[in-house]
N, C-alpha and C positions, 0 to 999 in steps of 0.2 A: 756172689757179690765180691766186690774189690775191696782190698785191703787201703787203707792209708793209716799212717800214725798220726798221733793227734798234735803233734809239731809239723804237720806238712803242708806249704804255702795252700796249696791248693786247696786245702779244706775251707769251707766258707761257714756251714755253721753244724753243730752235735742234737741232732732233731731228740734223740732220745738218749739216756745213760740209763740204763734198770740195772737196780741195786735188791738181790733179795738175802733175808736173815732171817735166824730160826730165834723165837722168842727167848729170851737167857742167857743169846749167845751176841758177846762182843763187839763179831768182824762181822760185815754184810759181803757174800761174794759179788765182784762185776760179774752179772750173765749177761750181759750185751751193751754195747755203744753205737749208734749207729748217727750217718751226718751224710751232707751233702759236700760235695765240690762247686765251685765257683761254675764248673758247669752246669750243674743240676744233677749230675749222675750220684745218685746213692751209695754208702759205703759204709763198710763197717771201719770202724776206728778203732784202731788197736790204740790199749792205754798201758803206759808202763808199772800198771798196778792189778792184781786180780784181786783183789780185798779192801776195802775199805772200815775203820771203826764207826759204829752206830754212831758212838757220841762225839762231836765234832766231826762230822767227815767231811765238811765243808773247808774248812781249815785246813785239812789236810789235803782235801783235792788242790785247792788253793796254794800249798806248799810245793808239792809235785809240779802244779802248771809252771809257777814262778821257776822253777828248778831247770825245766824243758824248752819256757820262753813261750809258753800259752797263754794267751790271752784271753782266758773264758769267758766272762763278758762279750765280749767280739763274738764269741763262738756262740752265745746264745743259751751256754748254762747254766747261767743265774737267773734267769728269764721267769721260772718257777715252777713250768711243764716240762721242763728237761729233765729233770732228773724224779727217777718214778722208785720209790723203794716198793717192796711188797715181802711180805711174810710169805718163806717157804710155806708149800702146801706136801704134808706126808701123806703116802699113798699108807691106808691099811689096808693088811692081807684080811684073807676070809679066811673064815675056821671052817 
């Protein structure tokens, strides 16, 4: 899949952000962004951040776009299905 960054005209909107975080801890890592172009072709969207804080991440996504000249609204992030958190899931070993 093709790269674009999430400042690039051609991005039209960020179908998915998934954000996952271990219970206790802080930072949620970005494990994936994915968005469409103006043409329909699918892509992943590089963002200039790989972590985001639990609390307020919103704000701070919101700081970064402002930062870059994103328009997320526009993009479709705030929409309420764009952005998917989920609690890592730890593999245990067998005894």
């Amino acid at each position: 899949m093709r790269k674009v960054r999430w400042n690039d005209p051609e991005l039209k909107v960020i179908i998915r952000l998934k954000c996952l975080f271990e219970k206790g801890i802080g930072l949620m890592d970005v494990d994936e962004c994915t968005g469409a172009l103006t043409t329909g072709e699918v892509v992943t969207v590089e963002l200039p951040f790989t972590q985001l804080p639990r609390a307020n991440y919103l704000g701070i996504l919101l700081d970064y776009a402002r930062r870059d000249g994103v328009f997320l609204k526009g993009l479709g992030v705030l929409d309420g299905s764009t952005i998917v958190l989920l609690q890592k899931e730890h593999s245990h070993g067998h005894r």
